[in-house]
C-alpha positions, 0 to 999 in steps of 0.5 A: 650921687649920680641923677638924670638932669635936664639942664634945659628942653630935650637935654638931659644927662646922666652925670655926678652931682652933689649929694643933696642934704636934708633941710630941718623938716625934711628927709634923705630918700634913697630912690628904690623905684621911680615910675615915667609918667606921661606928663614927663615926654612933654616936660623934659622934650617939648614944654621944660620944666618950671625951673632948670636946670631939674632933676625930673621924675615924681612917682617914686618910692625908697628908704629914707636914710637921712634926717634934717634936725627937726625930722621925726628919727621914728622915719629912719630907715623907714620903706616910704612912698612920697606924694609929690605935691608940697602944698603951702597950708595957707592959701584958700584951698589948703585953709578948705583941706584941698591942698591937691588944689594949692595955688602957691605949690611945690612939686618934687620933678617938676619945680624941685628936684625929684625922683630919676636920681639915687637920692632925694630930699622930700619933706617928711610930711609928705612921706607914706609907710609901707607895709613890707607886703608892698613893693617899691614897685608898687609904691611908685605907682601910689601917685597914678593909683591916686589920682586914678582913684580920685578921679573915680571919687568926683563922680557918683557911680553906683552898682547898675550903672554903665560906666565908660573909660575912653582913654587907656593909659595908666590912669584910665588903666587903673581906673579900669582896675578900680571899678572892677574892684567895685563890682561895676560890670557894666563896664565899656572900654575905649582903647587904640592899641592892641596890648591894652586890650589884651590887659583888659582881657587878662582883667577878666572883662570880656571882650565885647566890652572892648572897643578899638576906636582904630577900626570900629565906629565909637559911637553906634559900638556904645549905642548897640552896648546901651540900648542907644541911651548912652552911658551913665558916666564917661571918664574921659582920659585922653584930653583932645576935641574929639574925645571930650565932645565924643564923651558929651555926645555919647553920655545919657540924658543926667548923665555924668563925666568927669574929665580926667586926661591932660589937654593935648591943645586948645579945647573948643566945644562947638554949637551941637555940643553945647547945646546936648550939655544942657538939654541933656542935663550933664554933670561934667567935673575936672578932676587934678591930682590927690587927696593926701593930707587928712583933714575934717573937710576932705576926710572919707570912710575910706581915708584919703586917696593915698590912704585908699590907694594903700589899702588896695595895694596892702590888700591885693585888691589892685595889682598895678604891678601888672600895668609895668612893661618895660624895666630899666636900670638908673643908669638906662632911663633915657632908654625908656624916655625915648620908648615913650617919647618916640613911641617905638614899641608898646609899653603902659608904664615904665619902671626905673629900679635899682640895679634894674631889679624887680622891687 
């Protein structure tokens, strides 16, 4: 079969390579769709990944067309989104139901094998069925729409409250989409780029509600939007200094923000900053990864992040769809690794597709 292969930091190749067999719990997926995420520029240019050589790639969808000798035959043929994490179901976290947590992972594109090739093993455990009004194109955004919902699920947010999204990749995207789904209309965005703005306009959130952080001033832009109160909750989906400490200067008093971006470099937090998270009483939550494998500990009215998220697509109530810029065949995804990598033109999320066809 033919993968793109990173052999070691900023080599990767398109070549042949063999055709992977399914181990006894396991699948053979034929990869339909495969989005880029962020977290892949860094892995496959800067950091490496956790072994090579790798075949990157974890948001992906497709048909499963092989079994291992213990898989459920019921899964053959079967159109399939796949959560990419492998949690060990021993450790602590996993025992807790928290297996987006586990300490001894695996993960498909960053410590095996994953999606950016023509087929792949995934564990059948961690396979989704998709209902046939859902795309592979939709399917492989079900791991950003996950974690952007469950982002939205660490922090309380109710109706009235003001709600900021600094941060306007495909997760602060798609919590945009989420929230507004949710009838929050008191909804305040940060972006830095123009085609952002025009898909938070075409959302039907006016433009008032948008702030270019390139020419405006952030903070007296969100003082004049509040009141000078600041705002209820801050999702902060960027992961710099400025950001962070702008989320903690700019969050009203009780106030909640929940850090979702990857950190950029070193985080530091200086006196001033400290000092307003306790005056000011701020509830600040992490958020990583996604809920997907039920369990009494974890389990909501609304299922899983996974399940959630499947819903919203299955439903029409979120349309990621609308966030794909750029479409490649397999054979050109180094084209789309170098758009975001060398940000040569503006994109939001970048598909693979089979044959380079919609999906």
């Amino acid at each position: 079969m033919n993968a793109w292969v990173l052999r070691n930091i900023g080599e990767i190749t398109y070549v042949d390579v063999p055709m992977p067999e399914p181990g006894e719990a396991e699948v053979l997926v034929r990869v339909k769709a495969a989005g880029i995420c962020g977290s892949d520029i860094p892995r496959i240019y800067r950091d490496g990944a956790h072994k090579m050589p790798l075949i990157p790639g974890h948001e992906f969808a497709g048909e499963v067309v092989g079994l291992g000798k213990r898989s459920d035959k019921g899964w053959l043929h079967k159109r399939v989104g796949i959560y990419p994490l492998i949690p060990c179901h021993s450790c602590t976290a996993c025992q807790k139901g928290q297996h987006e947590m586990c300490r001894q992972y695996g993960y498909l594109g960053s410590r095996r094998d994953g999606g950016f090739a023509e087929y792949v093993v995934v564990p059948q455990n961690n396979l989704i069925a998709l209902p046939g009004c859902v795309s592979y194109e939709q399917a492989a955004m079900l791991e950003p729409l996950s974690v952007a919902i469950h982002a939205m699920r660490r922090v309380p947010v109710v109706q009235n409250d003001t709600v900021t999204v600094c941060g306007l990749g495909t997760i602060g995207m798609l919590l945009v989409m989420l929230l507004w789904e949710r009838g929050i209309e008191n909804l305040l965005l940060i972006g830095n780029k123009e085609y952002q703005k025009q898909k938070v306009l075409a959302m039907g959130i006016p433009k008032e509600h948008y702030c270019d952080c390139r020419n405006e001033d952030v903070e007296e832009w969100l003082a004049q939007h509040t009141d000078g109160n600041g705002t209820d909750v801050f999702f902060e989906c960027v992961g710099r200094n400025l950001t962070v400490s702008r989320a903690v200067n700019l969050t009203a008093a009780g106030g909640r923000i929940c850090l979702v971006g990857n950190p950029h470099t070193d985080m530091t937090l200086d006196k001033p900053t400290y000092w307003k998270i306790l005056r000011n009483q701020l509830l600040m939550a992490g958020t990583w990864n996604s809920s997907f494998f039920t369990s009494d500990d974890t389990e909501e009215s609304e299922g899983t992040d996974w399940e959630y998220a499947l819903i919203m697509l299955e439903q029409g109530r979120i349309l990621p769809k609308q966030l794909i810029s750029h479409r490649f065949g397999m054979a050109q995804l180094d084209k789309g690794l170098r758009i975001m990598r060398d940000k040569t033109e503006g994109y939001l999320k970048i598909m693979m597709c089979e044959n380079g066809e919609h999906l």
